[in-house]
C-alpha positions in Angstrom: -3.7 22.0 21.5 -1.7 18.9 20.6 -2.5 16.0 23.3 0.3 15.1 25.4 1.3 11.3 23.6 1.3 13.2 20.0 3.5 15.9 21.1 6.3 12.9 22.6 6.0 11.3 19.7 7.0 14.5 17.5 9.8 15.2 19.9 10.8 11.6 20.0 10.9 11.0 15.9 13.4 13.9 16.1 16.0 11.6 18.2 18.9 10.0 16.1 17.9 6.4 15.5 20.7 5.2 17.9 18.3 7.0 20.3 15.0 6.1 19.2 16.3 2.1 19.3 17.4 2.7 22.9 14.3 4.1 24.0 12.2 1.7 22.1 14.3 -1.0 24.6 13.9 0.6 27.6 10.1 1.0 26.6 9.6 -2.7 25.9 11.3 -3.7 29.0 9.3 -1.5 31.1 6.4 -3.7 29.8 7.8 -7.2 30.5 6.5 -8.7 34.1 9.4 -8.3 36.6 12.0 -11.1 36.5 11.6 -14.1 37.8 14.5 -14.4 40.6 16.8 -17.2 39.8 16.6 -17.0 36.3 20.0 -15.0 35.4 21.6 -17.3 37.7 20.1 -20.8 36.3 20.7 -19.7 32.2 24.1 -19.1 32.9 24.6 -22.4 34.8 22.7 -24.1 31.9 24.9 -22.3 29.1 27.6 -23.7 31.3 26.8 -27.2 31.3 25.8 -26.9 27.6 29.5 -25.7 26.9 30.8 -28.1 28.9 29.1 -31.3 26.9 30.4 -29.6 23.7 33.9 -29.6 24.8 34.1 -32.8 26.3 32.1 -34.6 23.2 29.0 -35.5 24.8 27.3 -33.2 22.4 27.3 -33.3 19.1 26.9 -30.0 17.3 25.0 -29.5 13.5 25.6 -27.0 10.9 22.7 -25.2 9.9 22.1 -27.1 6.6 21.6 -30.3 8.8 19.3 -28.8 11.4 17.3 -27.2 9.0 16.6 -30.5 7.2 15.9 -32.4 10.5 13.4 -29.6 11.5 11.3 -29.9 8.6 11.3 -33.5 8.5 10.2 -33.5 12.3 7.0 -31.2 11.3 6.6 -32.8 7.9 7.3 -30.2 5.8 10.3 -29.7 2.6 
């Protein structure tokens, strides 16, 4: 007689793979510690301020090229 676990996963590899991605989500999130309170609230705020310094010119945005070469110049590596 099949054990329980091997007999899901046979009925689960039959789901469509739009299926099998959602319950491979809802399966990782049921592993992560419960949220932290606050911390929705303070990302947004801090996406917020990071838009705002964008569009008033206090920050100065790179294109990938750039960023890439800074990175590997700040670890020392081509």
């Amino acid at each position: 007689m099949p054990r329980p676990l091997e007999q899901l996963r046979s009925q689960v590899l039959t789901l469509s793979e739009q299926d099998r991605a959602e319950l491979a989500h809802d399966l990782l999130q049921s592993l992560d510690a419960p949220a932290d309170e606050g911390v929705e609230e303070a990302w947004e705020l801090e996406l917020l301020r990071r838009v705002k310094q964008i569009d008033s010119g206090q920050a100065k945005l790179l294109d990938r090229a750039e960023f890439k070469q800074r990175m590997h110049a700040s670890i020392g590596t081509q």
